[in-house]
Each structure stands twice: as C-alpha cells, then as structure tokens.
C-alpha positions as CSV (number, residue, x, y, z in Angstrom):
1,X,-15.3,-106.4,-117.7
2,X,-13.2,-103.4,-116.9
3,X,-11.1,-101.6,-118.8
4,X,-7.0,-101.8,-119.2
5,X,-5.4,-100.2,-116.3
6,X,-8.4,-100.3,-114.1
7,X,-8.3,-103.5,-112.5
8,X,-5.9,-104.5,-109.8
9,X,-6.9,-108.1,-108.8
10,X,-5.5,-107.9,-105.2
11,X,-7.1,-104.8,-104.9
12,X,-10.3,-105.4,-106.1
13,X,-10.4,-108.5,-103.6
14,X,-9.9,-106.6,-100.8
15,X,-12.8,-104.3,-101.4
16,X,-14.8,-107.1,-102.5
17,X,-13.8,-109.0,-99.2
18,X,-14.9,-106.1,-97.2
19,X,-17.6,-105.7,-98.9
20,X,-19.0,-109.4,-98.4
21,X,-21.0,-108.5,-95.3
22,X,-23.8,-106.5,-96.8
23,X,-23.2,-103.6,-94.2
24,X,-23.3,-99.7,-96.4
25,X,-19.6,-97.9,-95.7
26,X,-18.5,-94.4,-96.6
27,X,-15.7,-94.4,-99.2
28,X,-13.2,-92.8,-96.9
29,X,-13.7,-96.1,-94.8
30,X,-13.5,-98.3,-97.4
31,X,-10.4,-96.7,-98.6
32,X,-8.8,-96.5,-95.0
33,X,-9.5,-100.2,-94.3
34,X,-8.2,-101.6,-97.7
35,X,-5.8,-99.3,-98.5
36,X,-6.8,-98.8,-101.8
37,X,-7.5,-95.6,-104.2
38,X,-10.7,-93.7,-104.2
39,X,-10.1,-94.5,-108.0
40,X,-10.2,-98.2,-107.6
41,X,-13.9,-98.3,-105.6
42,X,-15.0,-95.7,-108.1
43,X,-14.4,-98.1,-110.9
44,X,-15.8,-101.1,-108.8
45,X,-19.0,-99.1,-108.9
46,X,-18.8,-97.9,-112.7
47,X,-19.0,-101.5,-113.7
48,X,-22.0,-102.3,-111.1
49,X,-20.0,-104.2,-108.9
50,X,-20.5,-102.2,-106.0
51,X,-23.8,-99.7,-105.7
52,X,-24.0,-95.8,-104.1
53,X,-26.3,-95.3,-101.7
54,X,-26.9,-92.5,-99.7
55,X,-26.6,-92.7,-95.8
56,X,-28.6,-89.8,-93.9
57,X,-28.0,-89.2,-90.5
58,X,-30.8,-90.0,-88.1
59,X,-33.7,-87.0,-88.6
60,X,-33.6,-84.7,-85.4
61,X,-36.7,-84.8,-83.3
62,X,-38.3,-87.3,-85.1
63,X,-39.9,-88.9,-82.6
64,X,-41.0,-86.8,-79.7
65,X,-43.1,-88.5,-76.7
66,X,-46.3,-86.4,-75.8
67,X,-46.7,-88.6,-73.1
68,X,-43.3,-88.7,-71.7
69,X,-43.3,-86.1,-69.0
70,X,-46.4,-83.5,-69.1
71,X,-47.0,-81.3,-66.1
72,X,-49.3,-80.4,-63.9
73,X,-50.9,-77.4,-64.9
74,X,-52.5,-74.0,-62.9
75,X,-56.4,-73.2,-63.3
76,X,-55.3,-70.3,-65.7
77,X,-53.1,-72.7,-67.9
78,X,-55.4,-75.3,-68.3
79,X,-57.9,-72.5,-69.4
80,X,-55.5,-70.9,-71.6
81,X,-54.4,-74.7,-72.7
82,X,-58.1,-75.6,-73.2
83,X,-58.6,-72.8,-76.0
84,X,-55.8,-73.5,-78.0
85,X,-56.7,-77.8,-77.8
86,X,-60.2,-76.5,-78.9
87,X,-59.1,-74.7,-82.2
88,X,-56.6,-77.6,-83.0
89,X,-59.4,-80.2,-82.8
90,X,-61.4,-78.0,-84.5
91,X,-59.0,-77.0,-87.2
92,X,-58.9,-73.5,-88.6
93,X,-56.7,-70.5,-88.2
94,X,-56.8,-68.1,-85.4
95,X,-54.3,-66.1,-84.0
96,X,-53.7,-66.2,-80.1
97,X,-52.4,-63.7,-77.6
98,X,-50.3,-65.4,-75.0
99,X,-50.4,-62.7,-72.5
100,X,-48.4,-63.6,-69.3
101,X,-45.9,-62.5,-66.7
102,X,-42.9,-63.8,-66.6
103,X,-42.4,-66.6,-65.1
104,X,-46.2,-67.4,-65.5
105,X,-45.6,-70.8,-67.6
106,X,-46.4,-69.4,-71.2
107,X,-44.0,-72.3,-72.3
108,X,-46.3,-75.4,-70.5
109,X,-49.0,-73.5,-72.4
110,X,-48.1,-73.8,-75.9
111,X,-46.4,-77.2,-75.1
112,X,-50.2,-78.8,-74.5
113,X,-50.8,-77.6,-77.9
114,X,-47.3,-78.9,-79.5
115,X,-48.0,-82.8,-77.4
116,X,-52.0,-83.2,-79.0
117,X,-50.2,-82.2,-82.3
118,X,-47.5,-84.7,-82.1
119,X,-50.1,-87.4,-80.2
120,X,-52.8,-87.1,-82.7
121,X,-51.2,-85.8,-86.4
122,X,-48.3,-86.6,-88.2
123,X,-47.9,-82.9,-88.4
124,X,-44.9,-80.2,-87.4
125,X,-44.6,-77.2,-85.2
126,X,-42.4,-74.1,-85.9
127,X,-41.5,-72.2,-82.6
128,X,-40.0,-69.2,-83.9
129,X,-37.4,-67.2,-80.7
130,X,-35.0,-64.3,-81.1
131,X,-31.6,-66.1,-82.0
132,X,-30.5,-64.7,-78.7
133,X,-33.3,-66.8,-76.8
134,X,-32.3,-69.9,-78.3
135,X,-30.9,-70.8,-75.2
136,X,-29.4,-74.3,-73.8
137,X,-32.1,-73.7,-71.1
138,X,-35.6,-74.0,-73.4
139,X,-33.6,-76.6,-75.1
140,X,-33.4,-79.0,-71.8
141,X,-37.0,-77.5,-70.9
142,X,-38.2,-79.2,-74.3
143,X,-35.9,-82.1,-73.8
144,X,-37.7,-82.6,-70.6
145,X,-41.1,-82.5,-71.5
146,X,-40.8,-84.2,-74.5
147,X,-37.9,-86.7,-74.1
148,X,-35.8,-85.4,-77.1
149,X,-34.2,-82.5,-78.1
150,X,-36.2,-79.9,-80.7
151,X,-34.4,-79.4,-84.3
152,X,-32.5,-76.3,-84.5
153,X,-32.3,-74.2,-87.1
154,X,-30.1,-70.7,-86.3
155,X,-27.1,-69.3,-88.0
156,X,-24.4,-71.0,-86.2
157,X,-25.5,-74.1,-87.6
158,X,-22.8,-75.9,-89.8
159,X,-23.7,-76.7,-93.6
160,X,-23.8,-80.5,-93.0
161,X,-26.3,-79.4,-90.0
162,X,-28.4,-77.8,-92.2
163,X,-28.7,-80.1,-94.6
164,X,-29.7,-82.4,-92.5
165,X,-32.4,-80.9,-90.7
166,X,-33.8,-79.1,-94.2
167,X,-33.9,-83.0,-95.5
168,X,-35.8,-84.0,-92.4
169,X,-38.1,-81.1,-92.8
170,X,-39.0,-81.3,-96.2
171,X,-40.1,-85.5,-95.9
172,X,-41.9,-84.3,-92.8
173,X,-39.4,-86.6,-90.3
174,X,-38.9,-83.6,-88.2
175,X,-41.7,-83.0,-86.1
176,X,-40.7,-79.7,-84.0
177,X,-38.6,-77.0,-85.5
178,X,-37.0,-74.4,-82.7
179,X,-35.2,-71.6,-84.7
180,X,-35.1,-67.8,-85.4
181,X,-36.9,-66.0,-88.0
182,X,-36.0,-68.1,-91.4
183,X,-37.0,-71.1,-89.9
184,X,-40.0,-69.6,-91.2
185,X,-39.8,-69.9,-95.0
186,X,-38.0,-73.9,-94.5
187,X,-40.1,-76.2,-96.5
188,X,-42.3,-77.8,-93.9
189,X,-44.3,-80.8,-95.2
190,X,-47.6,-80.5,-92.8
191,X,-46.9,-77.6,-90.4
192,X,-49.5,-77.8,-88.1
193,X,-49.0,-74.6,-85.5
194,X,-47.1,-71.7,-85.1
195,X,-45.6,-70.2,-81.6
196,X,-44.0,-67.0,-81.8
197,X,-42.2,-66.5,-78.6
198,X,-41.2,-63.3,-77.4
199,X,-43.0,-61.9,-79.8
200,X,-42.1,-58.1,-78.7
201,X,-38.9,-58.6,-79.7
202,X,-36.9,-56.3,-82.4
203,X,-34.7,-59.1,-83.7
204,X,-38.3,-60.7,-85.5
205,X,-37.4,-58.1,-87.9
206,X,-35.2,-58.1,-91.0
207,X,-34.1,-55.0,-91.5
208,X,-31.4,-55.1,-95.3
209,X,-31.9,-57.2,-98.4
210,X,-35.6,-58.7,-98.1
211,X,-37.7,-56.4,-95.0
212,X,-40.4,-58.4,-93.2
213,X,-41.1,-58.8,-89.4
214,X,-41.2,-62.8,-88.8
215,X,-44.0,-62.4,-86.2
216,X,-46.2,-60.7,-88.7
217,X,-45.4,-63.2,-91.7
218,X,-46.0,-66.1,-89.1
219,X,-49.5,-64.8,-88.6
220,X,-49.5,-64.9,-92.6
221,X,-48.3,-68.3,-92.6
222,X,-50.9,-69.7,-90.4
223,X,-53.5,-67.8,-92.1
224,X,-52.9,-69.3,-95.3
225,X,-52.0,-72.9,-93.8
226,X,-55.3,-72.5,-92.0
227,X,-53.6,-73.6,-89.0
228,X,-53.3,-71.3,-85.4
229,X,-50.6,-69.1,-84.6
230,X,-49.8,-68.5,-80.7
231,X,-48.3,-64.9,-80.0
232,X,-46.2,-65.4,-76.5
233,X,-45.4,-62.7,-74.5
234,X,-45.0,-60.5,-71.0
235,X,-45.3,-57.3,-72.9
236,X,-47.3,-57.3,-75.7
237,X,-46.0,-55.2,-78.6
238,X,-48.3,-52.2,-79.7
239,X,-48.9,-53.5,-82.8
240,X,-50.0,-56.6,-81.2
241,X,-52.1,-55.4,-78.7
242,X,-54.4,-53.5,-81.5
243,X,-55.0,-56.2,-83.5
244,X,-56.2,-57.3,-79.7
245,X,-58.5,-54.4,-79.7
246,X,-60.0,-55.0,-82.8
247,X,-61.3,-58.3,-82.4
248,X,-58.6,-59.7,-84.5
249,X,-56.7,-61.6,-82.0
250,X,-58.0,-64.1,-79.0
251,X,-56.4,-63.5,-75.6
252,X,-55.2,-66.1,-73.7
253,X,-53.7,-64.2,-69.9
254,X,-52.0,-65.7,-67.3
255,X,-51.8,-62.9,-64.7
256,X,-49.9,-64.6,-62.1
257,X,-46.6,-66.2,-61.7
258,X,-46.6,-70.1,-61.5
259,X,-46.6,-71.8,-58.3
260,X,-47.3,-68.6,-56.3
261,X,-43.9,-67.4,-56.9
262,X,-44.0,-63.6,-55.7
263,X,-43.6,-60.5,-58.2
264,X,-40.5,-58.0,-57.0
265,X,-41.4,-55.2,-54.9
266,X,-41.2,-51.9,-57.4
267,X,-41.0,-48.1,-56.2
268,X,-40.1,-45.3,-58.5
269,X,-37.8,-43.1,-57.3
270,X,-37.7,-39.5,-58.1
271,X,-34.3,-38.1,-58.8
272,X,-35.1,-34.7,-58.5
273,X,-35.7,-35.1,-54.3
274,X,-33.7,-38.5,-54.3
275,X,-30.5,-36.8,-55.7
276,X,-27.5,-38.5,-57.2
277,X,-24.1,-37.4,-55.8
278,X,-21.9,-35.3,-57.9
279,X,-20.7,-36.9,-61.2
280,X,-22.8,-40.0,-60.3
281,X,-26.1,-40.9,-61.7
282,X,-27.7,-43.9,-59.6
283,X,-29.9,-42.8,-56.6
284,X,-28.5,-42.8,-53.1
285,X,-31.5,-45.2,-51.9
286,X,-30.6,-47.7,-55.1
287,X,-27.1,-47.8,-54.0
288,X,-28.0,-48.8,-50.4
289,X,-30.0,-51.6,-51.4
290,X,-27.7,-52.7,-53.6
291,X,-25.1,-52.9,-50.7
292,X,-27.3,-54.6,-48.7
C-alpha cells in the first residue's frame, strides 16, 4: 500500500502499462515515455512494484577470434613465435627480448602468443604502449587479426569508459587490455602475458607522486604471476640489453624487415668538410637530396 500523497492512479498505470512487457528500461526512459516524476517510479520501486537492476554495457573485447585472420609468418617469426608458444604451454615466467627492426613484424610475433592464449585459456593479456603509440593504426592492426577491437585504457578515456572496462576487467570479460603504463596495476582476473611495446621508451616512466618505470614493474608483474613478459623493441634500452647479457633475459631477433622490404641507404656526413652555409646548419648534400 503506499503512502498518502504518493500514489497517482493514472500515473502509476502508465508506468505499470509500460512496464507490462518484461523488457529492463533506464529511468530517464521511463520518465520520458510516461511523463511522469522520477519521484513516482522511485516510489513504484520502494513498495516492490517495480525492481532495479543494473544494465552494463556490453564488456569490450570479450570475445576475440584467434582464428579469425592469422598471418602467414617469416622463418625468423615463426622461430621467435615458437619460443614464446613453448613457455606458454609450458607455463612459468620468463622475460623475452623482442629484438627487431622496424618494420620486421614484432607485432605478428607477440600476436601468436596473445591468439594460443585466447584459443586455449580463459585468461587476459596486458599490452602496455607509450600513450603516444596508442595509435588508430595498431588498433585496426588488432582489429584485423583478431576480429574486434582491443579494450583501451589511456587518459582520455571518459569516466563512464572507465568504468566499464575496470568492470569487465575485474570479472575477467575482457580478454585483451591495450593501454599505457597504469593499465598495469588494473585488477586483472587471470592475466596471462605481458607485452611491453616500445619498451625504450621514456614515457614507461612515472616521474612525480609514485616513481616507477612500467616496463620494469611489468617484468615484476609477470614474475610474481609466473606468467612471461615479452620486451618489444628496435633499440633495446641499456638497461635492457644488460639484463640480456647476464643471462637474465631470452632473445628473440628478427634482423630483417618483413617481406624483403629494403632498409634506407645511411651515410654520415661530416660537417666539418661538408660545410653548412652561413647562418644555416643542414649540409649542402642533405639539402640537395631533399630537393630532389
């Protein structure tokens, strides 16, 4: 029974009418279509007339198709790809090196290791960039190979965004995460691998309030997960390239660039016989070919 001053019997019909189908509505739609308080449907659901439910947007990358449209890979890759397949069946942590030129398809690497995750676990995979990589290009690269988009997670994201995808994370719906370097501390469920792409790059580290490099705390991560980290890069940071040294790291190389493509023809040029003009500073032989 509800209280005086809190029942309108047209009112209450015409939610109740609306209602009659079964089907979950926000309250602004209710509202709009009745034309009835926010009060009123409030009150319907005080007295158990109505019941709130929460309605979560469909989880990004939920369901991501291994199969949908892998690629023929080089000798090197497949070799590089092999290693990585192995420790995954095997289970374990190990960090790779995934030393290759650019354009040498690091990314169809690591992406063997992301499909025989998603084909064979119910597990996730963090692919930590630089925010400034998060480009629309890897994006339809992943889309491509995988037939959905990855889930985001960068600081342009809106709160309702965010939400969502920290929801999806935490039940484990989300099954790859594409974001910059907080992605790393989001709740995952079963994270399964780690890429760290462009791994040289300075923007991994957080430099006011908490001070950590992202590429170093992913290779913690992994390590206590138990789970393999992959290192990407064409220029191997330093500190990198000593763990390499000492036995710490595996190195997975891809020398040459995919599909034969050609490196660019490099000579140095010595200003002090190849001499700028006066108040200029680029080389007369740089010029040229730039002209040309």
């Amino acid at each position: 029974v509800l209280g005086a001053g809190e029942y309108n019997p047209d009112k209450t019909q015409k939610v109740i009418d609306l209602m009659q189908d079964g089907l979950p509505r926000r309250l602004s739609e209710i509202t709009q279509s009745t034309d009835v308080s926010a009060s009123t449907v409030k009150t319907l659901v005080k007295h158990g007339v109505l019941q709130a439910i929460d309605i979560f947007a469909k989880a990004p990358c939920a369901n991501p198709n291994p199969d949908y449209a892998p690629k023929n890979l080089t000798q090197e890759q497949n070799v590089a790809a092999n290693q990585i397949l192995k420790r995954i069946d095997v289970g374990g942590f190990e960090t790779f090196l995934l030393d290759g030129v650019t354009g040498s398809g690091k990314t169809e690497v690591y992406f063997e290791g992301i499909a025989k995750i998603i084909a064979e676990t119910s597990g996730q995979v963090l692919i930590l960039m630089p925010e400034i990589a998060l480009s629309n290009s890897f994006i339809s690269r992943f889309a491509a190979r995988f037939g959905v988009k990855p889930a985001l997670w960068h600081s342009s994201l809106t709160p309702a965004q965010r939400r969502l995808t920290w929801r999806s994370i935490v039940t484990g719906q989300t099954r790859v995460v594409v974001g910059a370097r907080s992605a790393l501390f989001l709740p995952y469920a079963d994270l399964k691998m780690i890429v760290v792409d462009e791994e040289h790059d300075p923007a991994f580290k957080q430099e006011d309030v908490t001070i950590y490099n992202a590429r170093d705390m992913a290779v913690v991560r992994a390590h206590q997960g138990k789970i393999p980290v992959i290192l990407a890069s064409a220029t191997p940071s330093l500190e990198t390239m000593h763990n390499v040294w000492d036995g710490k790291y595996t190195v997975l190389s891809l020398p040459d660039r995919y599909g034969g493509a050609s490196k660019p023809d490099i000579k140095i040029i010595d200003l002090r016989i190849d001499k700028p003009e006066r108040q200029h500073f680029i080389s007369p032989v740089l010029i040229d070919e730039i002209q040309k």
